[in-house]
C-alpha positions as CSV (number, residue, x, y, z in Angstrom):
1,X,0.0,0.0,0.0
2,X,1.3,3.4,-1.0
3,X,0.5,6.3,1.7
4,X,1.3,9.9,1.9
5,X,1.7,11.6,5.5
6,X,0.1,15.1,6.0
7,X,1.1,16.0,9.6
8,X,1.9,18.8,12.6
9,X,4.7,16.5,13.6
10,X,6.3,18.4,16.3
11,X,3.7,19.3,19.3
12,X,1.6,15.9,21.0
13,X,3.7,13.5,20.4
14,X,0.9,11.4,18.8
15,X,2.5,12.0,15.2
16,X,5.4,11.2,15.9
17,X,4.0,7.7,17.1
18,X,2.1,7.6,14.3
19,X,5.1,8.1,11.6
20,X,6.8,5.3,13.6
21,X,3.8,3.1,13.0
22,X,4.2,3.7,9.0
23,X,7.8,2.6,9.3
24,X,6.8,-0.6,10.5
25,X,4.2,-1.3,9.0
26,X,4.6,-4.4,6.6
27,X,4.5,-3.8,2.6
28,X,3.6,-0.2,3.4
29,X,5.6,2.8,1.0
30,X,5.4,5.8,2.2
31,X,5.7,8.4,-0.8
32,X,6.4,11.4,0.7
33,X,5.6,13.8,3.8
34,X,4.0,16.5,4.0
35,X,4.0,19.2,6.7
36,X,1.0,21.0,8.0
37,X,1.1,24.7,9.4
38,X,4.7,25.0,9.7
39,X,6.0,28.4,10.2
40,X,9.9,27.5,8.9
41,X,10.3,24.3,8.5
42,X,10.5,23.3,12.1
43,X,8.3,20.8,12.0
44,X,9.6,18.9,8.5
45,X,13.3,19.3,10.4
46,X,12.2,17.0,13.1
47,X,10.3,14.7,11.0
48,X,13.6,14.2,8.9
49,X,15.2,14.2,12.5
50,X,12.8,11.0,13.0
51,X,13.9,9.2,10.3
52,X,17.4,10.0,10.5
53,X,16.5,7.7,13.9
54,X,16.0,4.6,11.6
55,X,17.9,5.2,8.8
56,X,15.2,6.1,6.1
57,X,16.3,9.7,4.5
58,X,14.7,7.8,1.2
59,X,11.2,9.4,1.9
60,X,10.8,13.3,0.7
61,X,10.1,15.3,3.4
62,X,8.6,19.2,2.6
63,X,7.4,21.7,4.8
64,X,4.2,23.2,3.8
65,X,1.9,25.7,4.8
66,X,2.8,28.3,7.7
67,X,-0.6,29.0,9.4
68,X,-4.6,28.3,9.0
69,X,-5.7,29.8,6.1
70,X,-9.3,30.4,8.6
71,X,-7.4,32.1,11.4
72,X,-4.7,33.3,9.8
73,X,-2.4,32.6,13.2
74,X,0.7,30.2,13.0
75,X,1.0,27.6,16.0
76,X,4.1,26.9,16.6
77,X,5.8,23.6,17.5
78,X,7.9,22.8,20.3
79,X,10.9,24.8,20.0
80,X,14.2,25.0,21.8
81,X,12.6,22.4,24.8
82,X,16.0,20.1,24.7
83,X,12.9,17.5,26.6
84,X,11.9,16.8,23.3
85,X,14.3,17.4,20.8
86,X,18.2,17.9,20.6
87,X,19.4,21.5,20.5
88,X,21.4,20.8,16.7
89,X,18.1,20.5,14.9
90,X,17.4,23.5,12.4
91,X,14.0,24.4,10.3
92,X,14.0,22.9,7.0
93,X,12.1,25.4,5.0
94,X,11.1,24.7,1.1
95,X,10.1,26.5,-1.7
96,X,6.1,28.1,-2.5
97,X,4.3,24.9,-3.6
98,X,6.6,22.2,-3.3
99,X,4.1,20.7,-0.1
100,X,1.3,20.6,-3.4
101,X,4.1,19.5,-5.8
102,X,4.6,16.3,-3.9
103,X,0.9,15.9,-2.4
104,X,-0.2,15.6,-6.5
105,X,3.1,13.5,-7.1
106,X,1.9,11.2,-4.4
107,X,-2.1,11.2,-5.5
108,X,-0.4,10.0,-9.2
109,X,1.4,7.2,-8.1
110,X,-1.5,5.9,-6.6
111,X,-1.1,6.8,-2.8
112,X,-4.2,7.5,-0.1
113,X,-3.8,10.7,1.7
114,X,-3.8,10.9,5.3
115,X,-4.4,14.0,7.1
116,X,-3.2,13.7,11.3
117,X,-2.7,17.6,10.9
118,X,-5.4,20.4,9.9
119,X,-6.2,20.1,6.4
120,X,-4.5,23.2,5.6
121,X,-2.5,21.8,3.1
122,X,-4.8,19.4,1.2
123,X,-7.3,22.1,0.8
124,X,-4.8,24.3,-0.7
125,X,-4.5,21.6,-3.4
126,X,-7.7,21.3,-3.7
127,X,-8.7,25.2,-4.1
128,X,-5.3,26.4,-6.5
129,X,-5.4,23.0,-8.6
130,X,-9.2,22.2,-8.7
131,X,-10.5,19.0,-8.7
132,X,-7.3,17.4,-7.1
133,X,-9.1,15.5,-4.3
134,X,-11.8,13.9,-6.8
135,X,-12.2,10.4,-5.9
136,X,-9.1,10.2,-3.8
137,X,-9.3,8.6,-0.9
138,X,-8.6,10.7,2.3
139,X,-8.4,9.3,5.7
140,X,-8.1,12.3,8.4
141,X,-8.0,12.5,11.9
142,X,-11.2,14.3,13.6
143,X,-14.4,14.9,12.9
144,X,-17.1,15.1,15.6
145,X,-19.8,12.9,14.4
146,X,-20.6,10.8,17.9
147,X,-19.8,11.5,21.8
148,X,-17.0,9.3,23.9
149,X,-18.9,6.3,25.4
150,X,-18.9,6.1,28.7
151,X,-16.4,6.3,30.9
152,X,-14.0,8.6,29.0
153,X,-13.8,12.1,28.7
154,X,-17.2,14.1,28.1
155,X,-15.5,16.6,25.6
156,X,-16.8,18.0,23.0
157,X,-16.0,19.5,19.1
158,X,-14.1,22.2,20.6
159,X,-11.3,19.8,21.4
160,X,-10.8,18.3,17.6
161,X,-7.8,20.8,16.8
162,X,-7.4,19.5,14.0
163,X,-10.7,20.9,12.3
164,X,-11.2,23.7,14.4
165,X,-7.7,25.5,13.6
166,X,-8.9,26.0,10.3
167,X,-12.4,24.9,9.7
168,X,-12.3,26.6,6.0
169,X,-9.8,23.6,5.5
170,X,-11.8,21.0,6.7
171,X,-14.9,22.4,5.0
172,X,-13.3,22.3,1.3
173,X,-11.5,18.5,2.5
174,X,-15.1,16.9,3.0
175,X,-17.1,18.5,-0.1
176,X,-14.0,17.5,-2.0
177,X,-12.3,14.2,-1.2
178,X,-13.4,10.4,-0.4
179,X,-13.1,10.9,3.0
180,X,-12.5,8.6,6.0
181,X,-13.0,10.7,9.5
182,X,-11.1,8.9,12.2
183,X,-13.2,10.9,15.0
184,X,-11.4,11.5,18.0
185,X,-14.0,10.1,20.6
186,X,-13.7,6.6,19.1
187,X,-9.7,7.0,19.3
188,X,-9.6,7.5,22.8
189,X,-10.3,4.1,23.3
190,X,-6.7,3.9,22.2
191,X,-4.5,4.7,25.4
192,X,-0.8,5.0,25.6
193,X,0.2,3.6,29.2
194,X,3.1,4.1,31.5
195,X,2.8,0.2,31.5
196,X,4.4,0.2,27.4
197,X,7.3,2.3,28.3
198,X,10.1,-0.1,28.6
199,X,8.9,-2.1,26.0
200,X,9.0,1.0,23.9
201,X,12.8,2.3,25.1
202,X,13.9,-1.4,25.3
203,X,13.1,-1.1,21.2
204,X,15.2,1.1,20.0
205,X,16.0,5.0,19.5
206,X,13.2,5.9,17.9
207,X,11.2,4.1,20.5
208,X,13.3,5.5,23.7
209,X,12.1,8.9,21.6
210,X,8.8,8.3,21.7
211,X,8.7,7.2,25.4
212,X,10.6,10.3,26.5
213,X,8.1,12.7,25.0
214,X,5.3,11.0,25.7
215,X,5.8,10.7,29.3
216,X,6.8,14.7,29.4
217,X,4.2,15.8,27.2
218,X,1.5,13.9,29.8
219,X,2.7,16.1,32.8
220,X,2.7,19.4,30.2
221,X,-0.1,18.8,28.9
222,X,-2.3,17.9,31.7
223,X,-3.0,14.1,30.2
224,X,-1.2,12.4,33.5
225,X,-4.3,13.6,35.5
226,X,-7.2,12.2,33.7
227,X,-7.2,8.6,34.1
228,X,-7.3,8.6,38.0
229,X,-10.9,10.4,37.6
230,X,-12.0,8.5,34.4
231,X,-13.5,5.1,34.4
232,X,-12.7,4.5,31.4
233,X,-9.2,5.4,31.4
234,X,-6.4,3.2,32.8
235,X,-4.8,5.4,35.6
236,X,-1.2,5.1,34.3
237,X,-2.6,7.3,31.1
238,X,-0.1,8.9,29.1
239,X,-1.8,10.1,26.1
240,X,-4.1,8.6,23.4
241,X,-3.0,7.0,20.2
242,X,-5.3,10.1,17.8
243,X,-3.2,10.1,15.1
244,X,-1.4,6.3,14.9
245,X,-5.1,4.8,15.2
246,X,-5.9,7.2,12.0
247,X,-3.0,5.5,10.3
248,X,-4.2,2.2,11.1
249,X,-7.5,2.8,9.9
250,X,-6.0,4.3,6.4
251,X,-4.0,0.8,6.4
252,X,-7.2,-1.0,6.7
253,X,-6.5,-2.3,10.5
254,X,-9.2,-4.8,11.5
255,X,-9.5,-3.4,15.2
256,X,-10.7,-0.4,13.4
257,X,-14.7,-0.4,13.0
258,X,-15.7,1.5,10.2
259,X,-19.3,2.7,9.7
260,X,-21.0,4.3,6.5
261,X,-22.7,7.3,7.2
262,X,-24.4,10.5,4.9
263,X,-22.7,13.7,6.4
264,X,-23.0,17.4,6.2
265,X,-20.5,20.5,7.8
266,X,-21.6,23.0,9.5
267,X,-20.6,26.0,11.4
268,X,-22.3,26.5,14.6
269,X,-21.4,29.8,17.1
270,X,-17.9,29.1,15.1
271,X,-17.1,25.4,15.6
272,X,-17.9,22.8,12.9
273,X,-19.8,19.5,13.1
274,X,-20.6,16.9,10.9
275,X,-24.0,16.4,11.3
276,X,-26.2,13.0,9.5
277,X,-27.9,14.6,6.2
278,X,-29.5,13.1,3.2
279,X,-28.2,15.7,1.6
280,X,-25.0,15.3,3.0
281,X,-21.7,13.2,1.6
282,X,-21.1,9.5,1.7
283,X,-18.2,9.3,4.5
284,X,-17.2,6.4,6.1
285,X,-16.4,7.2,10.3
286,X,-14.8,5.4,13.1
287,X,-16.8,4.5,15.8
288,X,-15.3,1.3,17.5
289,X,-11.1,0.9,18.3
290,X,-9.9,-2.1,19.5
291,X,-7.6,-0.6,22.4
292,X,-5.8,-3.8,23.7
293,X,-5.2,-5.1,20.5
294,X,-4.2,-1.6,19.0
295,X,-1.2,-1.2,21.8
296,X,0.4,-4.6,20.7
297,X,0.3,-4.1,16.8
298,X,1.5,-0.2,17.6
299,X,4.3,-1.6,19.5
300,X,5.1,-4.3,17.1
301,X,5.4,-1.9,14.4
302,X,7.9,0.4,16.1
303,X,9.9,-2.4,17.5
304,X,9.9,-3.3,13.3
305,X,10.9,-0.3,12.2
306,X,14.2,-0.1,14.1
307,X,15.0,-3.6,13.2
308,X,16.7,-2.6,10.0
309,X,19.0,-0.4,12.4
């Protein structure tokens, strides 16, 4: 299978465990990588930094658009925190166009997007090269369609960042594309536990990477604190697997249940939903993650892709 990575790589550490789960994926190519509201190439740099890790500088890797074409405000990654990243990395900027360049070189040699950042980027290809996204099949993370069951976090649309930093994205991404919506209520079923931490430094640099992050980025970001009060969160919660689950769902993962529903957008008091329309879109959504099984196959895949090294 032939996949191209849109992605914020360089905040939540989610992406990056999501890129690791490409790598080591079996029979997977990845054709290029794309970055998503990068204000100078600092988020591409540590993607490339990433693979470096495990010895695959064959995939391109192209910064892409600086801020959300809704907002216009940049978000910035992590920068200069040696907690996350070593002080030698430097922004890899690249040329006007070169993210749509290799999005359409990837859509031509047969690839299915996937989105694990705001859409910025694909709906730039869509709206300065029309018809770009016709009939190609999109998987994204987000999408608000149903609540979190039970148990889990009573959140709402307001927390899917990734539509909501630039909803005019998200809005040209579904009228255009096939799209997949990997929703983030159904991916919190996907925990990442203080229980799969030496596993994942005992697999390599990449994986002693992703378990350094993770575990900071829980305490920084508040994450640490919710399983303790959430039945349905293991209390050694470290984050959630958003953005790997999305990849495992473009890959066609059978934890993964998929459900074919008739959508619509809308904007409502400035946040957008996807609400059930006849009028709507055909869009298939996640609404069921095998959690238990999705650790061991996320771990297996890491653990793979350092194998090489």
């Amino acid at each position: 299978m032939r996949i191209h990575l849109d992605t914020d790589l360089g905040g939540d550490p989610d992406d990056a465990c999501a890129l690791a789960l490409l790598l080591g994926w079996p029979d997977v190519e990845i054709t290029g990588i794309t970055t998503t509201i990068d204000p100078g190439g600092w988020r591409a740099a540590y993607v490339t930094h990433l693979l470096d890790l495990v010895g695959r500088n064959d995939i391109p890797v192209v910064a892409g658009a600086a801020m959300s074409s809704t907002r216009r405000e940049v978000a910035l990654p992590v920068i200069g925190d040696e907690r996350y990243w070593p002080a030698d990395i430097t922004p890899r900027p690249s040329p006007p166009g070169a993210a749509l360049d290799l999005l359409q070189a990837s859509i031509d040699g047969g690839a299915r997007l996937v989105g694990i950042g705001p859409y910025t980027n694909l709906a730039a290809l869509e709206l300065l090269r029309p018809d770009s996204l016709t009939g190609v099949e999109v998987v994204v993370m987000g999408g608000w369609v149903t609540t979190p069951r039970v148990g889990l976090p009573a959140w709402g649309p307001q927390r899917d960042w990734n539509v909501q930093w630039d909803t005019r994205a998200a809005e040209t991404v579904a009228a255009a594309a096939t799209l997949t919506l990997a929703t983030l209520p159904a991916t919190l079923q996907a925990p990442l536990r203080a229980a799969d931490l030496p596993r994942l430094r005992d697999s390599g640099p990449l994986g002693g990477l992703l378990a350094r992050q993770s575990q900071i980025h829980s305490v920084d970001s508040g994450k640490a604190a919710l399983g303790p009060v959430h039945d349905g969160l293991p209390d050694d919660l470290l984050n959630f697997h958003y953005d790997p689950v999305a990849c495992a769902v473009a890959l066609g993962w059978p934890g993964a249940v998929i459900e074919a529903m008739t959508l619509q957008t809308a904007i409502e008091d400035g946040v957008l939903r996807w609400h059930r329309s006849v009028d709507g879109r055909s869009t298939r959504v996640l609404i069921e993650v095998d959690g238990p099984e999705f650790t061991e196959v996320w771990l297996t895949a890491v653990e793979r892709a350092q194998a090489a090294t």
